[in-house]
C-alpha positions in Angstrom: 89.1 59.5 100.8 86.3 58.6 102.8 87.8 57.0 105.8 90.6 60.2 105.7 87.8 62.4 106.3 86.2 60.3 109.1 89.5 60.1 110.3 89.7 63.8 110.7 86.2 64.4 111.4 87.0 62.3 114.7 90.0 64.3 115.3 88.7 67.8 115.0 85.4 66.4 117.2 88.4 65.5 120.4 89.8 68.8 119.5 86.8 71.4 119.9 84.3 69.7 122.0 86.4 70.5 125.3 86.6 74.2 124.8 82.7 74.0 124.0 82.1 72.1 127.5 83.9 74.5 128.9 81.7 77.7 127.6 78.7 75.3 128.7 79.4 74.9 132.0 80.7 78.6 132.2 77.0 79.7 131.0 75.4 77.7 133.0 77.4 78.4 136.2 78.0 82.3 136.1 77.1 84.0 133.2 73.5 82.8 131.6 73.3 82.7 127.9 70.2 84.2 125.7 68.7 81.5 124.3 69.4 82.9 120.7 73.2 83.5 121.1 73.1 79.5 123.1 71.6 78.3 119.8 73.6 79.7 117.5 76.9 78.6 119.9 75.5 75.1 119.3 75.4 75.6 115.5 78.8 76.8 115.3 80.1 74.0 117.5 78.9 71.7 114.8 80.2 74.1 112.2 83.8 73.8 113.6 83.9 70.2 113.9 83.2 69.8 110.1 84.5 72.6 109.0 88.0 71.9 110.6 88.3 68.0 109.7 87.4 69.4 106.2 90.5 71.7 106.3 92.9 69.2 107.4 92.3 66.9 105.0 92.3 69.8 102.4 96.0 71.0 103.8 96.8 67.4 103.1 96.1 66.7 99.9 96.4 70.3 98.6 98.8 73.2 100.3 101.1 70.6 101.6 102.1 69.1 98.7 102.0 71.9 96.4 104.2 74.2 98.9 106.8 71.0 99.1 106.8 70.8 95.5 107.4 74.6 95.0 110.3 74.9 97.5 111.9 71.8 95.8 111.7 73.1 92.3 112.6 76.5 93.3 116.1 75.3 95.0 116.9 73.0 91.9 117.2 75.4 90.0 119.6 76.8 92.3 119.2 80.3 91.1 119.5 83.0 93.9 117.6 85.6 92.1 114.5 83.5 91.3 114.6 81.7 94.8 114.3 85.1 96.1 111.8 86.7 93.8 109.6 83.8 93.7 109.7 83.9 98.0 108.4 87.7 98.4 105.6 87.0 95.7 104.2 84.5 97.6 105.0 85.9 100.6 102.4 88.8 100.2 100.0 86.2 98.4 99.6 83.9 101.0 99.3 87.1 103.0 96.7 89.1 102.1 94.4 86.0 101.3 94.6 85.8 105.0 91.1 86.3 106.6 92.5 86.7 110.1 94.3 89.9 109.2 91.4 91.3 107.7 89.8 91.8 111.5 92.9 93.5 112.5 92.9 96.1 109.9 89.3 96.9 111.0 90.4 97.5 114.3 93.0 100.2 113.2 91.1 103.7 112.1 93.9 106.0 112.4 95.6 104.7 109.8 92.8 104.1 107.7 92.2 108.3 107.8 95.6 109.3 107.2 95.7 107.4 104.1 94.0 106.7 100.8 94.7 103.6 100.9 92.3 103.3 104.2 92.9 100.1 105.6 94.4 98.2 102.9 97.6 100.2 103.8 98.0 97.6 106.9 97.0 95.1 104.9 100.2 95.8 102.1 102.3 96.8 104.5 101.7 93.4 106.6 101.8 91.7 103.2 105.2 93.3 102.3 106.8 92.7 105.3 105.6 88.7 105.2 107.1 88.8 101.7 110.6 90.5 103.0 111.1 87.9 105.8 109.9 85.1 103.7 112.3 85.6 101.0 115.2 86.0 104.0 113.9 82.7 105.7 114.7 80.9 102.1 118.0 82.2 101.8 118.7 81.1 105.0 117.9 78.0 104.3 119.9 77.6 101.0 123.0 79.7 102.4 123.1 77.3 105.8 122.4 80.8 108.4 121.6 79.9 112.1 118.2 80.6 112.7 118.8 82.0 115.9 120.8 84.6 115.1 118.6 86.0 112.7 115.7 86.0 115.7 118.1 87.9 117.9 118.9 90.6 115.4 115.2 90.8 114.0 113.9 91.1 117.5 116.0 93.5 118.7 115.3 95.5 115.6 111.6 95.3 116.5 112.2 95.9 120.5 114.3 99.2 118.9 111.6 100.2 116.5 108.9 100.1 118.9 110.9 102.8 121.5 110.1 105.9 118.6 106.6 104.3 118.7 103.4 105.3 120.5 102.6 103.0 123.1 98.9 103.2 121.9 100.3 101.1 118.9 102.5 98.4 120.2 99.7 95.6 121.2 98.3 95.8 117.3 102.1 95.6 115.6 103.1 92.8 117.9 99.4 91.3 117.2 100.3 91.1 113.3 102.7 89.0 113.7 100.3 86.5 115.3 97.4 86.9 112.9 99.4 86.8 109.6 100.5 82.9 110.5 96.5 81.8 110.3 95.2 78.9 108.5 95.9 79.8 105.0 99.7 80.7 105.4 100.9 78.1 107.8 100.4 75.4 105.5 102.4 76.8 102.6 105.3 78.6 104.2 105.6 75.3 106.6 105.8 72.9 103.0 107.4 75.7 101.4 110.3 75.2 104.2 110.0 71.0 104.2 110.6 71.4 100.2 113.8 73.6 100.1 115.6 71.9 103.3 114.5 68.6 100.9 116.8 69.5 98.4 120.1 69.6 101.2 121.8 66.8 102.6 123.6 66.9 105.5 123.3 66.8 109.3 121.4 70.1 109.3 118.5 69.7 106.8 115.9 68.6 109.0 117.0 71.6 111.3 116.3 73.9 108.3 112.9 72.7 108.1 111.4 75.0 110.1 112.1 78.5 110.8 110.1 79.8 108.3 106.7 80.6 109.8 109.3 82.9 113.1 110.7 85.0 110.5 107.1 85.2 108.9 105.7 86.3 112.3 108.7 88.9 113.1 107.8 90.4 109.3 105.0 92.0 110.1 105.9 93.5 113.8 108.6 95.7 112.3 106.9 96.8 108.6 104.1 97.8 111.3 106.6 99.4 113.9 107.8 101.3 110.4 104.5 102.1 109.2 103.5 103.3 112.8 106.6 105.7 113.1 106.5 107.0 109.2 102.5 108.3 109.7 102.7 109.0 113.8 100.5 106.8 114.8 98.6 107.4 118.2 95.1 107.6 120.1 94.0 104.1 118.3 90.6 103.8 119.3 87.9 100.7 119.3 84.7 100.7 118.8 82.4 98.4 120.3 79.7 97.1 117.6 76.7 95.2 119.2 75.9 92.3 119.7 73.8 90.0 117.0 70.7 89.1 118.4 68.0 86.5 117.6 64.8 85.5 118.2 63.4 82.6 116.3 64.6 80.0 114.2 64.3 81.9 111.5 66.8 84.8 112.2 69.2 81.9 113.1 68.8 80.2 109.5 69.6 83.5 107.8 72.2 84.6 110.1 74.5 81.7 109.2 73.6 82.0 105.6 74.8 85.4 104.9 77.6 84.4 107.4 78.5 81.4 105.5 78.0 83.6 102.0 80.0 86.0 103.3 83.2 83.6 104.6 82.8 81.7 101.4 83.7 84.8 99.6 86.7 85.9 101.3 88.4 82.5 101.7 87.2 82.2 97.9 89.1 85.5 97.3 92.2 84.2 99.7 92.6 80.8 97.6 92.0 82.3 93.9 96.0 83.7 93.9 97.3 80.2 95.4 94.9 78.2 92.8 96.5 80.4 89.8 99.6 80.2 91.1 99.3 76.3 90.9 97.9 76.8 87.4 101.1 78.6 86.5 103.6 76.3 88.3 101.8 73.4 87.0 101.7 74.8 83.3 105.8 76.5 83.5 107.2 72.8 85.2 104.5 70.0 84.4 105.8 69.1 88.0 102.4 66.5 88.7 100.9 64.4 86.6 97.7 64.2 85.8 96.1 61.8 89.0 98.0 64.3 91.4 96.7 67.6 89.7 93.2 65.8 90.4 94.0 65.1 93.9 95.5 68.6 94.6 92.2 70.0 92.7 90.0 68.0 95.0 92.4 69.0 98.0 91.5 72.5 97.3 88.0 72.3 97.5 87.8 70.7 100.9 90.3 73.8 102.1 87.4 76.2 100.6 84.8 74.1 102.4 86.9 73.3 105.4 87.5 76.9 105.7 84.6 79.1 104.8 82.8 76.5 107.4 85.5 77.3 110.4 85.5 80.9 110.1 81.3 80.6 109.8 81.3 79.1 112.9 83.8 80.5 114.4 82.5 84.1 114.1 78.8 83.7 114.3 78.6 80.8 117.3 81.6 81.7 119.4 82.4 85.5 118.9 79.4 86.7 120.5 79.4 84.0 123.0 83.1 85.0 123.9 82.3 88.7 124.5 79.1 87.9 126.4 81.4 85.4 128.7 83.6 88.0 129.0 81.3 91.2 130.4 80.2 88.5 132.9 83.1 87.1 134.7 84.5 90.8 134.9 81.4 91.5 136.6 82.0 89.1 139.1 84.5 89.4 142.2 85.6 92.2 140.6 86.6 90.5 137.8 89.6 88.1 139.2 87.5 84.7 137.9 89.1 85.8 134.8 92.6 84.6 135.2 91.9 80.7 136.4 89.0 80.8 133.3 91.4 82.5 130.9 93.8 80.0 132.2 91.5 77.1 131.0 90.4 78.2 128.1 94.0 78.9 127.0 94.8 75.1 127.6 92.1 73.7 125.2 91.5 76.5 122.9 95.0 75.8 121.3 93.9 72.2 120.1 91.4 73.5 118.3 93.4 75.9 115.8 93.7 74.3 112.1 97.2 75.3 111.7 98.1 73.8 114.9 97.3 70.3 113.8 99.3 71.3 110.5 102.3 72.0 112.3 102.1 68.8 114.9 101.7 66.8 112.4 104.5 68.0 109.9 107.0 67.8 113.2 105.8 64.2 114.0 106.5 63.2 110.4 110.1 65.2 109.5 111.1 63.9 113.4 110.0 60.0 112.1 107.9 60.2 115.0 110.9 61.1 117.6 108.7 64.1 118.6 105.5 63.2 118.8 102.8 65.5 117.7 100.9 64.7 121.2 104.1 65.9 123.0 103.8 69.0 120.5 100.2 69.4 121.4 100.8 69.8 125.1 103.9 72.2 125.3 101.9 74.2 122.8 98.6 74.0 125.7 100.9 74.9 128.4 101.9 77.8 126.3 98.8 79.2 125.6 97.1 78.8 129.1 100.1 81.0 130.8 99.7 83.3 127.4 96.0 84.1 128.8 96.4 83.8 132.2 99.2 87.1 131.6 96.6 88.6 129.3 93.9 88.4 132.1 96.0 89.6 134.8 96.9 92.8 132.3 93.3 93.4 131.9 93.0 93.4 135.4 96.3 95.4 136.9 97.1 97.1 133.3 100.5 96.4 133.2 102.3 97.9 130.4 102.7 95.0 127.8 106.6 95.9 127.4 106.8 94.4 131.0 106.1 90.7 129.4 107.1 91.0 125.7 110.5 92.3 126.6 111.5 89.5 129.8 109.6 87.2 127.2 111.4 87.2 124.4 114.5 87.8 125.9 114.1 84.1 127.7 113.3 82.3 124.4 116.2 84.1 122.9 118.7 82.8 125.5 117.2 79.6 125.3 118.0 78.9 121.5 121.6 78.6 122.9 120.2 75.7 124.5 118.2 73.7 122.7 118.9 71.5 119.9 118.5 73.6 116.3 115.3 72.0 114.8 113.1 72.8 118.2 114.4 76.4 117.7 112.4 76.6 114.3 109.7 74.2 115.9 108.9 77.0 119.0 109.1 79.6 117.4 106.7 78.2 114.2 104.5 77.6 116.8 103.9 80.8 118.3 103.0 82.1 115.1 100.6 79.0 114.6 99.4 79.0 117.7 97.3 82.2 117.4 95.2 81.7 114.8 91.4 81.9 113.8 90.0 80.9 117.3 92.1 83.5 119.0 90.9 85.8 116.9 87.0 84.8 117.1 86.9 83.3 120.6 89.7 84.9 123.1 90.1 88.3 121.8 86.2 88.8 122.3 86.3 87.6 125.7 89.2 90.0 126.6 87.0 92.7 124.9 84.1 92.1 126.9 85.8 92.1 129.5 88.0 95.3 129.1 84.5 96.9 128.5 83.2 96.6 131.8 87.0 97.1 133.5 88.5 99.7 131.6 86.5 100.5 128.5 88.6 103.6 127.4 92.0 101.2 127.2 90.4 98.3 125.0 93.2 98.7 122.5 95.7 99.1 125.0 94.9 96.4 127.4 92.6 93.7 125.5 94.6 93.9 122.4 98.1 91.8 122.8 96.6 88.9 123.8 97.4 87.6 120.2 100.8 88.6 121.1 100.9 86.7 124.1 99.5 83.5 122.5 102.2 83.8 120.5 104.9 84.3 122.8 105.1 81.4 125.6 105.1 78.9 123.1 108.8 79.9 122.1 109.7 79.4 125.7 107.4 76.0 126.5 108.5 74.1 123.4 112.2 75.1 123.3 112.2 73.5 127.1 110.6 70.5 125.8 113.3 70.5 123.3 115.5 70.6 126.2 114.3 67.9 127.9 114.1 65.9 124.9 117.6 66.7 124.1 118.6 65.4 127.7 116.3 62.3 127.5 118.1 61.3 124.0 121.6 61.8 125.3 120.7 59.3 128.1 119.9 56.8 125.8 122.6 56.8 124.2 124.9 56.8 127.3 122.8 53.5 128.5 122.9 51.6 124.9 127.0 52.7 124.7 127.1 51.0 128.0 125.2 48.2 127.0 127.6 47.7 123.9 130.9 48.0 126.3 129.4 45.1 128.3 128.8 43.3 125.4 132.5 43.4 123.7 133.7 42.6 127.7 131.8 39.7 127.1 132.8 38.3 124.0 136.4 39.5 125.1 136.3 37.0 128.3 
């Protein structure tokens, strides 16, 4: 256990300490950090490290193998009604112990003062509509559907929804299908997937594998689109809190204490369902024996740790850091040092998403190694950096964010024509994955900041659908890698058929 948590100590360190050069050299070139907010950047650079090698090995020992066993169990008994039933439960489990939606229902007042409810409405309705698409992504999966054409139809649905929509409203619904597929969820719906397709035999069961994080992110857009045209939602507004200063050492200390308090709670509150849940399971199937229940237990602490450490750091150190950043290249050159910076950051800040290394790693090991998750790693950068270079350049032109969702997803849907089936589920997985906690704390802040000192009356229309964006080009990047891997394959086989012809020439002659 030891060496496993070295092991991914050392990989979360290569993963975070390039975006944190990058934010030091950015504050020491153009835009001067207090010393307060520097310090308590440093603190949640060191936060992050641990706290994400922590939730890896958690995911490993814990939501992986529980999710695979569930999925398994659930198509053996090869029961429709339960696979079904069992799908939208944990569908809007998994969902609303998601801390990443939890800052987007903040951001959404108008909803919050039509309604009761207030903003727990988003949250249920984002919850339901995980749970809907969920249970639909399983019975693909058991009833053999192409993925693809599910994502056309689903998509066009969404595109169709969102013309009876205000246009105030479209970055946040097409942002909730980015921040639903955090941390928590990734994990599960990704083993939940790996343990049905498990079950199958047959040429397309590692196809089948994944898929089930896309119609997990389409979910939400269109119960959001709904809930947006059922209550007439317009004029969302956002309001800019201030910033947390410090002065000594001793504002710092207690800063991250009630922070980590805080984040302790909520992912404490997120894993209670998925703990009973296992209780349950465990109790109705007696599925693991008695070592494994251990290990899983263990598993789950270091996902609490892991967890309630990343967001800590995440939102203390490099939220305020990220708007500051932000206001300052925007005041500079009239803000066009945003797009190569954006641009950067989009490249590294990827790698250092938890459920990124989640997904790489599960693709690496269902591929036997065939698709390497390095290969994964940098489609997935590539992805990202053009997601926030077209998420700077918005900020800067305001360009309607229809003009690069609609060209956008109408590319990656033409491409799944072309690509081989299992990097069809892979891309679009990863979009979901890709925009995760460190979009959320890091890169929406910056494009805040930012669309303060540009256009501060259009922060929800123009800094807002970066999420989206993070999660679009990755459908595109990884379904040409897909491509390319598809060509590179056939050419093997083309030279070791040749190879074989000479051969039987031979011992012909």
């Amino acid at each position: 256990m030891g060496k496993a948590f070295k092991d991914k100590l050392l990989e979360s360190f290569t993963s975070i300490i390039p975006i944190s050069v990058i934010v030091l050299i950015l504050s020491i070139a153009f835009v001067p950090l207090e010393t307060g907010t520097f310090v308590l950047f440093l603190i949640g650079v060191f936060l992050l490290i641990v706290g994400l090698g922590g939730f890896m090995l958690g995911a490993d020992l814990s939501m992986l193998v529980f999710g695979e066993k569930i999925g398994a169990t659930m198509t053996h008994t090869r029961k429709i009604w339960l696979i079904a039933l069992l799908s939208f439960v944990i569908g809007i489990i998994v969902t609303i112990a998601e801390p990443d939606l939890q800052i987007l229902a903040e951001q959404v007042p108008s909803v919050a003062a039509k309604t009761l409810l207030g903003n727990y409405l988003l949250i249920l309705t984002v919850a339901v509509g995980v749970g809907i698409f969920l249970t639909i992504g399983m019975l693909r999966i058991v009833l053999h559907i192409p993925l693809h054409y599910l994502l056309i139809v689903f998509y066009a649905v969404a595109f169709i929804l969102s013309i009876f929509v205000s246009p105030d409203f479209w970055a946040v619904s097409f942002d909730s299908g980015g921040v639903t597929t955090g941390p928590m969820t990734v994990p599960f719906i990704i083993s939940l997937g790996v343990g049905v397709a498990s079950i199958r035999s047959g040429k397309g069961s590692k196809d089948d594998s994944f898929g089930l994080v896309a119609l997990s992110s389409v979910g939400p857009i269109i119960a959001v689109l709904t809930l947006g045209i059922i209550f007439n939602i317009h004029d969302v507004e956002y309001t800019l809190a201030p910033l947390t200063t410090v002065e000594n050492t001793r504002d710092v200390f207690f800063e991250y204490l009630y922070g980590f308090g805080h984040y302790a709670e909520e992912v404490a509150i997120a894993l209670a369902p998925i703990l009973v849940f296992f209780v349950l399971f465990q109790i109705i199937s007696k599925a693991f024996r008695k070592r494994q229940i251990v290990r899983i237990l263990v598993g789950f602490l270091y996902t609490f740790v892991g967890l309630a450490l990343f967001l800590t750091g995440a939102n203390i150190g490099f939220m305020p850091v990220g708007r500051t950043i932000g206001q300052g290249l925007a005041s500079l050159w009239e803000g066009w040092l945003l797009l190569p910076v954006g641009m950067i950051i989009g490249y590294f800040v990827v790698a250092a998403e938890p459920a990124v290394h989640v997904l790489t790693k599960q693709v690496e090991r269902l591929s036997a190694g065939a698709i390497s998750s390095s290969a994964m790693m940098k489609g997935l950068c590539a992805g990202v950096c053009i997601s926030l270079g077209l998420a700077m350049l918005r900020i800067l032109t305001g360009i309607n964010i229809m003009w690069i969702l609609v060209p956008g997803y109408l590319i990656a849907l033409v491409l799944t024509f072309f690509t081989p089936p299992i990097f069809t589920g892979i891309a679009f997985d990863s979009g979901g994955v890709a925009s995760g906690a460190m979009v959320s704390a890091f890169v929406l802040p910056l494009a805040i900041g930012a669309c303060s000192v540009l256009a501060p009356s259009a922060i929800m229309t123009q800094a807002f659908g970066c999420v989206a964006f993070v999660a679009l080009t990755p459908l595109i990047s990884i379904q040409i890698l897909g491509i390319h891997y598809r060509h590179k394959t056939s050419r093997v086989r083309r030279n070791f058929s040749n190879i074989e012809d000479r051969i039987l020439e031979y011992e012909v002659q």
